[in-house]
C-alpha positions in Angstrom: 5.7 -58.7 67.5 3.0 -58.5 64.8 4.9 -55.0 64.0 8.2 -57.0 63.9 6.8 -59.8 61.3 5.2 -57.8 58.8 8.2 -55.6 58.8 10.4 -59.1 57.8 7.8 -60.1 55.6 7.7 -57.0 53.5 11.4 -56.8 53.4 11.8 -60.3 52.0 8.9 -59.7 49.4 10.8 -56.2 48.5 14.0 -57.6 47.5 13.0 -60.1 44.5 10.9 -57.2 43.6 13.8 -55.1 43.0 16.4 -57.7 41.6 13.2 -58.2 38.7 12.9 -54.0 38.4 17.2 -54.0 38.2 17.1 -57.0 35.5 13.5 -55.1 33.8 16.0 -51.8 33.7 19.3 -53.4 32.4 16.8 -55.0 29.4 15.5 -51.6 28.1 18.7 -50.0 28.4 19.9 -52.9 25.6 16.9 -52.3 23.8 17.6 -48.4 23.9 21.5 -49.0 23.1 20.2 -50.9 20.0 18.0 -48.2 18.6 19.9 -45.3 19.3 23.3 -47.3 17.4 20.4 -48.0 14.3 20.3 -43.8 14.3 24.0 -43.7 14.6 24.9 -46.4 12.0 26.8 -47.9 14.6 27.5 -51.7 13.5 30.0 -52.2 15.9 28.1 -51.5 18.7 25.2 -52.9 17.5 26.8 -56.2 16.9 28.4 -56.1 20.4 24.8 -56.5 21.5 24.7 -60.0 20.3 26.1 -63.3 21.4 28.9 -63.0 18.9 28.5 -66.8 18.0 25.6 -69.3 17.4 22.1 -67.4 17.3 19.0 -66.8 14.9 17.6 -64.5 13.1 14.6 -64.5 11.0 12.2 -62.6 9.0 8.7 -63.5 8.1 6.4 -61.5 5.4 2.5 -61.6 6.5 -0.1 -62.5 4.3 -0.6 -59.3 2.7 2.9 -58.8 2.0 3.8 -62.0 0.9 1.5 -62.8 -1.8 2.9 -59.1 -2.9 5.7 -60.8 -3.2 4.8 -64.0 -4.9 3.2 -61.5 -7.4 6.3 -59.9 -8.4 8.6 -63.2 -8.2 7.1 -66.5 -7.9 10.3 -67.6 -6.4 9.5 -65.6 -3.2 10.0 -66.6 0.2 7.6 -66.0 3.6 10.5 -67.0 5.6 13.7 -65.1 5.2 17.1 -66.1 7.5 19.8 -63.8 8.0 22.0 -63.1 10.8 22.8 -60.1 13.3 26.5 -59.4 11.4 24.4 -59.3 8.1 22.1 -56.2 9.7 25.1 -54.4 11.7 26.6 -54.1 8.0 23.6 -52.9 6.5 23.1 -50.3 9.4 26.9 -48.9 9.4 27.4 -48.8 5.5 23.7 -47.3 5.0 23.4 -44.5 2.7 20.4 -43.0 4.1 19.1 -41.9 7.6 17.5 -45.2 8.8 15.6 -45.8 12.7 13.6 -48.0 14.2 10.9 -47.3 16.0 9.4 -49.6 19.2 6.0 -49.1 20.7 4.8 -51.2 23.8 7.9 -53.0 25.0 7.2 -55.8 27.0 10.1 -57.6 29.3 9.7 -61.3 30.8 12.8 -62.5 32.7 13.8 -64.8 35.5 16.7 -63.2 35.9 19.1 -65.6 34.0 16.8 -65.5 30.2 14.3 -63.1 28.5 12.2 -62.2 25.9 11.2 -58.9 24.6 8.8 -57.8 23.0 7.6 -55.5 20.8 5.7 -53.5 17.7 7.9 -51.3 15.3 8.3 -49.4 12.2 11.3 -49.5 10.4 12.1 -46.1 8.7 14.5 -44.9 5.5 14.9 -41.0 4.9 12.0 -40.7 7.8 9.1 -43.2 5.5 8.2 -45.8 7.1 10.0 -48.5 4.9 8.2 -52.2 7.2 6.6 -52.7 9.9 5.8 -55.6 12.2 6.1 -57.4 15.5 9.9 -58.2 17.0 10.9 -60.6 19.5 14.1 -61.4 21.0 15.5 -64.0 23.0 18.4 -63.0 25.5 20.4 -64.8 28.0 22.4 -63.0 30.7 26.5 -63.2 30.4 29.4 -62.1 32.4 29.2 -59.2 30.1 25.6 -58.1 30.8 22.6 -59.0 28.5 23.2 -60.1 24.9 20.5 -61.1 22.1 20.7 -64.3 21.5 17.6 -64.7 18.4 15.6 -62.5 16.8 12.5 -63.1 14.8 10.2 -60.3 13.5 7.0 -60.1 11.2 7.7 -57.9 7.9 4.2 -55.5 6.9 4.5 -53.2 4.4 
């Protein structure tokens, strides 16, 4: 009987456990889709990785690089807004070899929202043009997952 219980116990504990690995898996593979269209200077597939309406994106400059900036325009801003549509142009009409790069990913979902995330560098021509910290918000649709808002630091 003892056999028999811990048997149902581990079996009930298993399956949340792999619904959260499935959901974990499904998020990296978005986060993977999304670098390897930046390399492609794929905007259409990048923006299909959005919620096509509504959202947020911003940028913010840290310390260093902002009074950099405030040195060479007083008019400069720490806090920059743009939108997803904004980037996917920039990455399909780019002139140069652009990537980014993401180092310790970090997934938190319940299975319905999430948040990743993670450190990057941004590269141009292979130099490392910014780097920082990225997050983004995502919600789960009939489609699959979809960013939602996305803020990251800017260091240069």
């Amino acid at each position: 009987m003892r056999a028999l219980f811990s048997l149902f116990l581990a079996l009930c504990l298993a399956g949340p456990a792999h619904a959260a690995n499935a959901e974990d898996a499904a998020i990296r593979q978005l986060v993977q889709q999304f670098q390897t269209a930046i390399v492609a200077r794929d905007g259409k597939t990048l923006g299909s990785l959005f919620v096509q309406e509504g959202g947020s994106w911003w940028s913010v400059l840290d310390e260093p690089t902002y009074a950099a900036a405030k040195a060479r325009n007083p008019a400069a801003q720490r806090l920059e807004p743009s939108t997803w549509q904004a980037f996917a142009e920039f990455v399909a009409h780019s002139a140069r070899p652009i990537e980014e790069r993401f180092y310790d990913v970090r997934v938190r979902t319940n299975g319905t929202v999430a948040s990743v995330w993670f450190d990057f560098d941004f590269l141009a021509d292979g130099k490392v043009t910014n780097r920082g910290s990225e997050t983004w918000q995502l919600v789960r649709t009939d489609d699959g997952w979809k960013i939602v808002a996305m803020l990251y630091s800017v260091h240069q």
